[in-house]
MIMARLUM-125328 format. One record per residue (C-alpha): x, y, z; residue number from 0; residue in one letter. Coordinates in nm, 3 decimals. Layout:
BEGIN
+---------+---------+---------+------+------+
:       X :       Y :       Z : resi : resn :
+---------+---------+---------+------+------+
:       X :       Y :       Z :  NUM :    A :
...
+---------+---------+---------+------+------+
END
This chain:
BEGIN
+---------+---------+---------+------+------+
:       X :       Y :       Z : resi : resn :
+---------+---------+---------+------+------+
:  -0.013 :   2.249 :   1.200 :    0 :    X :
:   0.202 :   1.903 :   1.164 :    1 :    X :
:   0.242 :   1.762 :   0.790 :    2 :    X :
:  -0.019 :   1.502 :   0.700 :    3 :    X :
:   0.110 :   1.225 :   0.556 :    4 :    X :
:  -0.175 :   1.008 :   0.417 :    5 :    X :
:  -0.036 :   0.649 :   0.371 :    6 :    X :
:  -0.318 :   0.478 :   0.098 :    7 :    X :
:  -0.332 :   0.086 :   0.107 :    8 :    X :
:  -0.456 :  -0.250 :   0.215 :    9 :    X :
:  -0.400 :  -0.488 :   0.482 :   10 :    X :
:  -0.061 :  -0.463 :   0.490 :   11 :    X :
:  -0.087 :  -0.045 :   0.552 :   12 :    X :
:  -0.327 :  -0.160 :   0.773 :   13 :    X :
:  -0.074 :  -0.377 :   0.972 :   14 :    X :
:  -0.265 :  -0.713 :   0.920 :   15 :    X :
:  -0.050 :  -1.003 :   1.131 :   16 :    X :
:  -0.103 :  -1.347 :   0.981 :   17 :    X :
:   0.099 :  -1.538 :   1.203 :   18 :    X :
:  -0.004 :  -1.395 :   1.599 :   19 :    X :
:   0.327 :  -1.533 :   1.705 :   20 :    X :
:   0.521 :  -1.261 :   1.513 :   21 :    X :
:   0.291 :  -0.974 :   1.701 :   22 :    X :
:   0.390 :  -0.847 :   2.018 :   23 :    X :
:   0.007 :  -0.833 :   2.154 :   24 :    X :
:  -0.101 :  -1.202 :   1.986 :   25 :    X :
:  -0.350 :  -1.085 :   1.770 :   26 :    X :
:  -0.420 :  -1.034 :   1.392 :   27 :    X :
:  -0.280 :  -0.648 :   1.357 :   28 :    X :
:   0.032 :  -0.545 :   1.455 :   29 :    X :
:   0.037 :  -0.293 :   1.714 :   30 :    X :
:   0.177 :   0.104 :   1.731 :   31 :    X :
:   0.499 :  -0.005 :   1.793 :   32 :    X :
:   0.574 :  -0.215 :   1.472 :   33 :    X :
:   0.315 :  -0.114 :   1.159 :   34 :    X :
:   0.518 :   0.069 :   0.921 :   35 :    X :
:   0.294 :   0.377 :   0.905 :   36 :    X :
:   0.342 :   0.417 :   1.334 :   37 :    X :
:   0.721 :   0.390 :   1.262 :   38 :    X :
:   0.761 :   0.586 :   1.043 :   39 :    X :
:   0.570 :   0.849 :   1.184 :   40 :    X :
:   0.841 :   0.819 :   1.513 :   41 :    X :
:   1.115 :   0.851 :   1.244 :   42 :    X :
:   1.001 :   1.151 :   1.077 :   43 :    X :
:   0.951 :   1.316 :   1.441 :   44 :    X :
:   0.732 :   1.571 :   1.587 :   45 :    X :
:   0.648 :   1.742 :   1.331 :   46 :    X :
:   0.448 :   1.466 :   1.139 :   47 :    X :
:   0.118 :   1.339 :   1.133 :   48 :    X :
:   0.091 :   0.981 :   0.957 :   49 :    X :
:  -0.251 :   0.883 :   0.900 :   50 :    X :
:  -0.293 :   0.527 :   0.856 :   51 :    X :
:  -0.555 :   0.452 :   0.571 :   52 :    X :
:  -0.548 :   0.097 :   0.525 :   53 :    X :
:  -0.812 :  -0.141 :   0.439 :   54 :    X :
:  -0.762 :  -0.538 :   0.401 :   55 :    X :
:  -0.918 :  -0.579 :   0.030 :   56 :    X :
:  -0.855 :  -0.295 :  -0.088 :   57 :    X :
:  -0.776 :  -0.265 :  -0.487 :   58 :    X :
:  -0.673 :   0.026 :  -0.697 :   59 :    X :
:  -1.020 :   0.051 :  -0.913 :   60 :    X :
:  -1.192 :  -0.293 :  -0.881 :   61 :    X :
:  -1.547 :  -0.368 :  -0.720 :   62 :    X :
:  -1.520 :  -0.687 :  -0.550 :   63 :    X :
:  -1.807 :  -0.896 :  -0.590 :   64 :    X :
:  -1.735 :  -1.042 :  -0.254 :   65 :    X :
:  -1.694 :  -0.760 :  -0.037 :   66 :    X :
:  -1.813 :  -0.408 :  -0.027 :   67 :    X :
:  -1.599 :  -0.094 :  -0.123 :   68 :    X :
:  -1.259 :  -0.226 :  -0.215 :   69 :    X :
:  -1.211 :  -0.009 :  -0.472 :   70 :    X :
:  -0.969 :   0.264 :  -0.381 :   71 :    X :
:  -1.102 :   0.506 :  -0.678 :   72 :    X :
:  -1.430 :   0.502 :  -0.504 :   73 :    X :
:  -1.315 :   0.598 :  -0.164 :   74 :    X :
:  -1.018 :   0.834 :  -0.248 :   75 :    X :
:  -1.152 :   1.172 :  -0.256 :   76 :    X :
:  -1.347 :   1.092 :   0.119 :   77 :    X :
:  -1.027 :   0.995 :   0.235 :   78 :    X :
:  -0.819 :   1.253 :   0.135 :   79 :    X :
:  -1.029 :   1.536 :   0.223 :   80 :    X :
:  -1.119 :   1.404 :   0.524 :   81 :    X :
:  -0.722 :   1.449 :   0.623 :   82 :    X :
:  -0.715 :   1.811 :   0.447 :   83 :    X :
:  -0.434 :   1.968 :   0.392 :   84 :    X :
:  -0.255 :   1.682 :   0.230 :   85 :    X :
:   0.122 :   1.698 :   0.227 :   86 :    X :
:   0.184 :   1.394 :   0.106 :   87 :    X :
:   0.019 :   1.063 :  -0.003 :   88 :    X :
:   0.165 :   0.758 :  -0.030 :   89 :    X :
:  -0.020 :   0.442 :  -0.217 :   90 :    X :
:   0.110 :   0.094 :  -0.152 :   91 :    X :
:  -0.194 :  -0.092 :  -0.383 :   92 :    X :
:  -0.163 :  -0.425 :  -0.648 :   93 :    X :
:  -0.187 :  -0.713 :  -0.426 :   94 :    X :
:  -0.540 :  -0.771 :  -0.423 :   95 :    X :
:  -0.542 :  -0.646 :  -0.792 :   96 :    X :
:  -0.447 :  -0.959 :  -0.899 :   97 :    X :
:  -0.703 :  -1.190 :  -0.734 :   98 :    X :
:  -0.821 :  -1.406 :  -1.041 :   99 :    X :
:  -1.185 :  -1.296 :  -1.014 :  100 :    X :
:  -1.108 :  -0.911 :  -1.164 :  101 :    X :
:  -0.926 :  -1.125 :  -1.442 :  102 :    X :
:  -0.687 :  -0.826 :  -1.502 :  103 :    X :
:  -0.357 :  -0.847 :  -1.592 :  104 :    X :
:  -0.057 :  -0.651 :  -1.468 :  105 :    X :
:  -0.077 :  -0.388 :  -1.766 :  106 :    X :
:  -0.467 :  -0.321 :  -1.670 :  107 :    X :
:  -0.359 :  -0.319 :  -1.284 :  108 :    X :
:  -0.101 :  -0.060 :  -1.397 :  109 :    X :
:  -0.388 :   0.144 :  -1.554 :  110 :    X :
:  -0.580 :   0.112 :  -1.266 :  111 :    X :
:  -0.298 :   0.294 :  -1.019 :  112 :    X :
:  -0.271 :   0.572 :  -1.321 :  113 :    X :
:  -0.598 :   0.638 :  -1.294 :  114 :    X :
:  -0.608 :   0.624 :  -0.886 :  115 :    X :
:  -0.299 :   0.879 :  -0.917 :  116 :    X :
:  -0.483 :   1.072 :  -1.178 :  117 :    X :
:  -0.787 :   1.109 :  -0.953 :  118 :    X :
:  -0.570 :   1.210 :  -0.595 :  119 :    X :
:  -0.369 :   1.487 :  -0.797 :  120 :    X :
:  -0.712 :   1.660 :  -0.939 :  121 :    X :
:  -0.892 :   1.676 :  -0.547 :  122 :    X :
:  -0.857 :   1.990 :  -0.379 :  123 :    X :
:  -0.725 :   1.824 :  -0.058 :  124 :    X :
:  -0.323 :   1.952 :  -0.118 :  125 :    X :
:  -0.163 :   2.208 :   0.110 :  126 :    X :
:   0.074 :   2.330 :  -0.155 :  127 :    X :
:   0.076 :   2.086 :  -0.443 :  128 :    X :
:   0.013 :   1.714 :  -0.502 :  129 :    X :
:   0.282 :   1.522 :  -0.401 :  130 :    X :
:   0.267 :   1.159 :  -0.407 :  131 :    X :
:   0.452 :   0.832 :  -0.363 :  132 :    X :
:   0.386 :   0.473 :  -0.517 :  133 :    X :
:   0.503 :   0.212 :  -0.340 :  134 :    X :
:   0.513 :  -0.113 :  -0.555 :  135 :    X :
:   0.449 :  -0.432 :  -0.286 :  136 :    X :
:   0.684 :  -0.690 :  -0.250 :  137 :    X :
:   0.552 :  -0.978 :  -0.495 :  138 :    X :
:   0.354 :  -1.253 :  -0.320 :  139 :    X :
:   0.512 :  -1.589 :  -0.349 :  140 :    X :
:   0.454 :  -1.892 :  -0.549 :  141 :    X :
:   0.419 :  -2.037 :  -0.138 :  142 :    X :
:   0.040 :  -1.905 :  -0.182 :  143 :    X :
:  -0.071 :  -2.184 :  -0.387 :  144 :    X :
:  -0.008 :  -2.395 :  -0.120 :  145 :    X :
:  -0.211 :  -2.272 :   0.178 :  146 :    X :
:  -0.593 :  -2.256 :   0.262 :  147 :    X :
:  -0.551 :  -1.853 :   0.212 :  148 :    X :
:  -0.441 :  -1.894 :  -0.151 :  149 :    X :
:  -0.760 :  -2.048 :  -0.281 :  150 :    X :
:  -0.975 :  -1.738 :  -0.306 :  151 :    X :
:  -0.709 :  -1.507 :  -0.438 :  152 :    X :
:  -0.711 :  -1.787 :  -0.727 :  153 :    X :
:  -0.415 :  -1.839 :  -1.019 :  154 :    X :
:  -0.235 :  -1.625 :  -1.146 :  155 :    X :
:  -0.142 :  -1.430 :  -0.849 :  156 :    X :
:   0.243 :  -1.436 :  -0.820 :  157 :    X :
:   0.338 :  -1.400 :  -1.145 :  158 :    X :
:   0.125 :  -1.090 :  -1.198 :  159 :    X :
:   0.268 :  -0.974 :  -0.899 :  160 :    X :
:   0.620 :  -0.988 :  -0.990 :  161 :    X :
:   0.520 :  -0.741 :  -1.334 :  162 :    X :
:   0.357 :  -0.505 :  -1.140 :  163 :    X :
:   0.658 :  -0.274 :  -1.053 :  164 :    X :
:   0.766 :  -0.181 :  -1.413 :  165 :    X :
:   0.411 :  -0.087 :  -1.471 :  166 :    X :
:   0.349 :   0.111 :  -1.159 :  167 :    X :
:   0.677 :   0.312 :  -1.191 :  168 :    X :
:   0.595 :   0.410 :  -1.575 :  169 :    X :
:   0.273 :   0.515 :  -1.442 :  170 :    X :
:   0.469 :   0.751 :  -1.187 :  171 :    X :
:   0.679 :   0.846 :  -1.369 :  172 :    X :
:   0.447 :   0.964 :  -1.619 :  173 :    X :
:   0.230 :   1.161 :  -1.329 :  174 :    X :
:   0.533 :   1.270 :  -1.180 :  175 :    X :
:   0.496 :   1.124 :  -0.885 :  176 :    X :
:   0.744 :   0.962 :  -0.691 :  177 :    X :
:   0.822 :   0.557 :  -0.687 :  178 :    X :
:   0.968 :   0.312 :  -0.474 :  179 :    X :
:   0.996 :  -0.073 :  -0.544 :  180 :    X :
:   0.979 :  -0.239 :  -0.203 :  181 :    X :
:   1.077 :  -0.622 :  -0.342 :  182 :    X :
:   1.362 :  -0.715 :  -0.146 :  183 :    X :
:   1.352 :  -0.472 :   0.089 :  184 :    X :
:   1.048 :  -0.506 :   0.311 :  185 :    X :
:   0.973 :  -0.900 :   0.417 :  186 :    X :
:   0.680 :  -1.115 :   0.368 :  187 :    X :
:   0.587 :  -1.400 :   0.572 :  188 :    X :
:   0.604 :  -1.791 :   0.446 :  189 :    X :
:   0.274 :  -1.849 :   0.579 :  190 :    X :
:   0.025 :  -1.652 :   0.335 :  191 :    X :
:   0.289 :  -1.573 :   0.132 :  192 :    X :
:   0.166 :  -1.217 :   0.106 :  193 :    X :
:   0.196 :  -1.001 :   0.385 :  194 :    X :
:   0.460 :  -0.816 :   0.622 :  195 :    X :
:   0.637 :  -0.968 :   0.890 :  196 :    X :
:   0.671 :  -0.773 :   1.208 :  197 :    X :
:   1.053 :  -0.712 :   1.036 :  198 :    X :
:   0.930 :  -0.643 :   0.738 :  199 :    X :
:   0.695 :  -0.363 :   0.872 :  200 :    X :
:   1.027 :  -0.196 :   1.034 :  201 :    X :
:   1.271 :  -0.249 :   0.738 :  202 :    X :
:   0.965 :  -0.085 :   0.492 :  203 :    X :
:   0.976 :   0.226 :   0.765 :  204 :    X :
:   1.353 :   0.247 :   0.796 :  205 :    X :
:   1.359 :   0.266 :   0.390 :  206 :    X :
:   1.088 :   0.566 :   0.393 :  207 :    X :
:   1.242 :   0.730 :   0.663 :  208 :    X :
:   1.517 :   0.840 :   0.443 :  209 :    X :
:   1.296 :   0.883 :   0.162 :  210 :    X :
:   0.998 :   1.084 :   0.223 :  211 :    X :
:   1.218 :   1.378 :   0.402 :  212 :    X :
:   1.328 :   1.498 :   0.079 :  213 :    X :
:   0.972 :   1.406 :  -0.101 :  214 :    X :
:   0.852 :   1.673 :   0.191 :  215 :    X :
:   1.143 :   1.919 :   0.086 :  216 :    X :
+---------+---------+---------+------+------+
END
């Protein structure tokens, strides 16, 4: 059997285009050939399953009142044994976190991916032992209060997401999990101001091809 790599997240593990010019096919989700979790999977070769698990909302442990099942504590344990045995999950959460109606800060976020963490490492989905990678999103741009998109995510949004990495990596590091800061390394768009360009999809896969081999070791 291939290692399953369960990749947690929202839209952008989902592959959600917000400008149809930067997708090969037009449309509003990248295609095979350039979401992060389909390259990847081609880097780590053969051997490899990466199972995409991405939905656009989705937050580490908030309800939304506005949409149904966003909260990534609620779905976690379907997920992951759904994709039994787990080799390795990566979580890429926060974005959507800081949306001014779950009026939590970025230390409350934080405790919000312990607790996700906390919840993946206790379900009996792991081949050999829980192994687990937090991804910390690049930080949405103070460009968001000045498009149509911006308005429901409300204020408050960028700067929260700039304070989430120190958070999220003292929460991995406490779980001993693995972390990985992907600000200045993986591109968002100037549109939304909040999601991956086409080139930001392949630089976030280049990055975790060299990473997750030895997280795998």
């Amino acid at each position: 059997m291939k290692k399953h790599i369960v990749c947690f997240g929202d839209s952008n593990t989902h592959g959600y285009c917000a400008d149809p010019k930067d997708c090969a096919d037009g449309g509003i989700r990248y295609n095979e050939s350039e979401r992060w979790t389909c390259l990847l999977e081609e880097l780590l070769g053969p051997d490899t399953l990466v199972l995409e698990e991405g939905l656009s909302g989705r937050t580490t442990v908030f309800s939304d009142p506005l949409h149904e099942c966003m909260s990534g504590l609620d779905a976690i344990y379907s997920v992951l044994m759904s994709h039994e045995p787990v080799d390795l999950l990566i979580i890429m959460l926060g974005t959507n976190d800081t949306k001014e109606r779950f009026s939590a800060n970025a230390a409350c976020i934080g405790i919000g991916m312990e607790r996700l963490i906390m919840k993946a490492k206790e379900i009996p989905c792991w081949r050999d032992k829980p192994r687990i990678l937090v991804i910390s999103p690049p930080h949405i741009s103070e460009g968001l209060y000045a498009v149509p998109e911006g308005e429901p995510m409300g204020a408050g949004c960028p700067e929260k997401s700039r304070q989430l990495a120190k958070y999220f990596a003292a929460a991995a590091e406490r779980q001993c999990c693995a972390f990985f800061d992907a600000e200045g390394v993986a591109e968002f768009n100037t549109l939304d101001c909040m999601h991956l360009t086409r080139r930001g999809h392949r630089q976030l896969a280049d990055v975790l091809g060299k990473i997750v081999p030895e997280l795998l070791d």
